[in-house]
N, C-alpha and C positions, 0 to 999 in steps of 0.2 A: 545656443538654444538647447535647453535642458530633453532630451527628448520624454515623449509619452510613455507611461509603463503601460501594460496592458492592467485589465481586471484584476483584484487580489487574488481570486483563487485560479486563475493562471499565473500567476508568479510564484504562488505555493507548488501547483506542477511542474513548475518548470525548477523551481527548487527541488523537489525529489527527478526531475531526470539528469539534475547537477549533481547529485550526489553519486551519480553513474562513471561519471569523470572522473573519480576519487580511482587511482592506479590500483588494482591491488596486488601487484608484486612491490613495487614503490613505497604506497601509500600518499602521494603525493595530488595535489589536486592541479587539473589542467582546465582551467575554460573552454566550452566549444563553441562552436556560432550561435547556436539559437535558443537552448536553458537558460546559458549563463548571462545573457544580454537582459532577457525577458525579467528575471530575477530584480537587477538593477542594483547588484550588492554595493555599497560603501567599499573600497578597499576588496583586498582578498579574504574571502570564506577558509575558515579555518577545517581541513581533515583531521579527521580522527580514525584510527582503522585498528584492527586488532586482528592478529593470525591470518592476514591477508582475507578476513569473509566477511567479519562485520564491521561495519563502518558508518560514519555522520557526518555531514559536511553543517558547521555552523558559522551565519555569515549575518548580516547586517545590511538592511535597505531603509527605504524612506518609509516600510511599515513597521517596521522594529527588529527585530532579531528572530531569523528564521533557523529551526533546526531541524535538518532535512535526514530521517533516516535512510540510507541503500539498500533497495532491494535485490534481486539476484537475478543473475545472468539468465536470460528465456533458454528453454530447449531448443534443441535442432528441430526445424519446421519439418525436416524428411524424416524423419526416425520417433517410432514408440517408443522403442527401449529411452529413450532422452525424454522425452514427455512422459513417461512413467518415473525417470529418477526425478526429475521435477518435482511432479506433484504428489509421490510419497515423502519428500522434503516437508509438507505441509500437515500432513496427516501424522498426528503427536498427541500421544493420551494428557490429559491436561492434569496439571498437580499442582497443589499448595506449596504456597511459599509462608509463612506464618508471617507476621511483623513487616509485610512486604509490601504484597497485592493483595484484594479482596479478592472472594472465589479461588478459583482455580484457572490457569492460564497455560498457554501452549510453553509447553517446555522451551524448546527450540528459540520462539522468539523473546522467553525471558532469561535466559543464558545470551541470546547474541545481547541487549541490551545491557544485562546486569555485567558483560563483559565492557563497554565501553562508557557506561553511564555517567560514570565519576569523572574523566577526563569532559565528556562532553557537559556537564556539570557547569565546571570549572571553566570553559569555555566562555558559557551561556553568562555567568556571572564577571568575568571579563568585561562583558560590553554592558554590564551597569544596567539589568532590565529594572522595570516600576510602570508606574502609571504614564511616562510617558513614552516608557518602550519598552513596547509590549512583547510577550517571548510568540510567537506561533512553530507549531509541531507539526509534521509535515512527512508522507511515505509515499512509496508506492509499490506494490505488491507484496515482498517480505519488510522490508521496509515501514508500511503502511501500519501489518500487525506490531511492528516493533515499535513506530511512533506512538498508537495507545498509552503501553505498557510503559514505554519511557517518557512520555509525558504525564504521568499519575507518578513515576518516582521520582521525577523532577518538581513535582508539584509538592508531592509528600512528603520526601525522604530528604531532599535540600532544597525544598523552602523556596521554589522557583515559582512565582505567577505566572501559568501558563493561562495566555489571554482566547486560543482556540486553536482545535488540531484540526485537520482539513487530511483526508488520506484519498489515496487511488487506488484501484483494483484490490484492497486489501483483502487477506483472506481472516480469519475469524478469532483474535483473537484470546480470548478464554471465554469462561459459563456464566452465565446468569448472573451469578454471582460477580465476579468480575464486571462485568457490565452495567450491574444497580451499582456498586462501588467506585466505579472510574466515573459516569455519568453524574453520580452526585459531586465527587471531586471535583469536576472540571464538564459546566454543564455545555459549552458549545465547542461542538462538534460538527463536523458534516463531513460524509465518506462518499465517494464518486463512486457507480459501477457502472459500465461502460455494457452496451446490449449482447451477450455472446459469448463474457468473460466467464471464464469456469472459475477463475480463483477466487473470487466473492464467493461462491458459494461454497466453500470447504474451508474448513471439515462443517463436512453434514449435518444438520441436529434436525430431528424430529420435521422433518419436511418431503415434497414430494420429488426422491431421485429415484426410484424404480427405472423409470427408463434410462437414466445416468448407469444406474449400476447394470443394469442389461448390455449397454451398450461398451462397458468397459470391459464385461467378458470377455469379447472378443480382441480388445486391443490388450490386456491384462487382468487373468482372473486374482491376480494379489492385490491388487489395486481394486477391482470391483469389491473386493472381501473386505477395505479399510473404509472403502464409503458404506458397507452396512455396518462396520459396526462403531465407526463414526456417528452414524445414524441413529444406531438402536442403543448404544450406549454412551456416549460421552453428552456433554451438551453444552457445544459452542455454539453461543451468541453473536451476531454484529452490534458493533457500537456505534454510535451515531446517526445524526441524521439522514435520511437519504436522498442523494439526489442523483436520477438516472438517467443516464445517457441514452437514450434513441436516435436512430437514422431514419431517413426515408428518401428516396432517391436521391442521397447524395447529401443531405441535409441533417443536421444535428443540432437538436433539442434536449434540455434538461427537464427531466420531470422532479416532485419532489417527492415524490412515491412512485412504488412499483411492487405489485403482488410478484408474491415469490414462484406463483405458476408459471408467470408470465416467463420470471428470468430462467428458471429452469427448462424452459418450451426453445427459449432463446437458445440456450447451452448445447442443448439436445439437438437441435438443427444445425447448431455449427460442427459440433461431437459425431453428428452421422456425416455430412456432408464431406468431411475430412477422411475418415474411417473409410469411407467409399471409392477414394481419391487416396489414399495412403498418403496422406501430404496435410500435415496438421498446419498447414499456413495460417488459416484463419481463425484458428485459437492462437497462435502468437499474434499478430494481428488484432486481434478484439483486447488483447492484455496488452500493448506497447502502449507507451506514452509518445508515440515518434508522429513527423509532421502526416496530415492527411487520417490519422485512424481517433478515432470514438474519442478518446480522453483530451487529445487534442483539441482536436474539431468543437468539443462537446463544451471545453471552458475557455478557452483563447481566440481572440480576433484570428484571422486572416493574416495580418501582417506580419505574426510573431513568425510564420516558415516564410516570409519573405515573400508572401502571395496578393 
């Protein structure tokens, strides 16, 4: 008996926490109990890795050919110093690519992509995508911003029909720009942010982090200095549709909106409560795709952690 997959976009999450799998001293891809099941790949998923950091796992199920980008290792849940290299990782003046990307786009995640694009490419077109298999693009955290960008050069640059990107806790990947040009390339979309996650909302553009950047004073005044001027000068955009994750007593809810007070109010409550507690659990926590927390909970049955 053929068993049950879950929901499409639990199988997309759980495709970018496959891509977790992917070795990086190796390069090698290993299945673990609970992504790679939930997925429901044909055959083995193809790795792709590059200088052991960026990497794509592409693989094939009964929705079509999914192409999961890897996001990167969380910080130490004890230590600032680790949650400040972290998330100065994300904060990256944005720059033109001419002939490339519209806008302007995060350096970082258009080097990790433009670094493996063409192999995974070449993958994608392996399994013979068209109208009746369809490609879907897929991240989660770095990952997520690198899905956009390399689903718009798969789309544009080799001629790949991308059918919809679906990302998780993504942080922001390029301006305005950027954003009216990928959206009309490739208009469905939808981005998961989960209640609490700091990474959605970085880097900052023109919104209310005052209390974010106050509060980072005291765990890093380098880092409070790159959310103002992330703020007061650059201007990344999120792409896609929204859909957000809530909890209430144990329970979790997707909305399809959410004002940006709201998530910032969120951020800030888990950013003090932490800071207070010198123990950033609950910012790794609010960002894991792992059984029992927000992304989970928020797109997956019950029975995909075996509950």
């Amino acid at each position: 008996m053929t068993p049950t997959l879950p929901p499409l976009n639990c199988r997309l999450m759980c495709a970018s926490g496959s891509a977790y799998n992917i070795n990086a001293a190796t390069g090698l891809y290993t299945p673990d109990a609970i992504f790679s099941p939930a997925v429901g790949y044909i055959g083995t998923p193809q790795p792709i890795e590059r200088d052991q950091i960026n990497a794509c796992l592409v693989g094939q199920n009964s929705d079509g050919i999914i192409v999961a980008f890897r996001g990167t290792l969380p910080p130490s849940l004890h230590s600032a110093d680790s949650l400040h290299d972290w998330l100065v990782d994300f904060f990256v003046v944005p720059k033109v690519v001419p002939g490339k990307v519209p806008g302007a786009v995060h350096s970082g995640f258009y080097d990790a992509v433009n670094e493996i694009i063409a192999p995974v490419a070449q993958a994608v077109k392996t399994l013979d995508p068209g109208l009746t298999i369809p490609v879907y693009v897929t991240g989660h955290s770095k990952g997520g911003g690198m899905a956009s960008i390399g689903a718009y050069l798969l789309n544009q640059s080799f001629g790949i029909p991308v059918h919809q990107v679906v990302t998780f806790a993504s942080p922001k990947p390029g301006d305005s720009g950027f954003r009216a040009g990928y959206q009309a390339a490739i208009p469905n979309q939808i981005r998961y942010e989960n209640y609490g996650d700091l990474v959605p909302l970085v880097p900052p553009s023109h919104m209310p982090v005052d209390l974010l950047i106050r509060i980072f004073q005291r765990i890093s005044p380098d880092l409070a200095a790159k959310f103002k001027q992330a703020r007061d000068e650059w201007d990344y955009q999120p792409v896609g549709g929204l859909m957000f994750i809530e909890s209430s007593s144990n329970h979790y809810q997707t909305t399809p909106d959410e004002l940006i007070e709201s998530q910032v109010l969120g951020v800030f409550e888990e950013v003090a409560r932490d800071l207070l507690a010198f123990n950033f659990t609950s910012i790794g926590e609010a960002h894991t795709l792992a059984c029992g927390r927000g992304y989970m909970r928020g797109t997956c049955p019950l029975s995909v952690c075996g509950s």
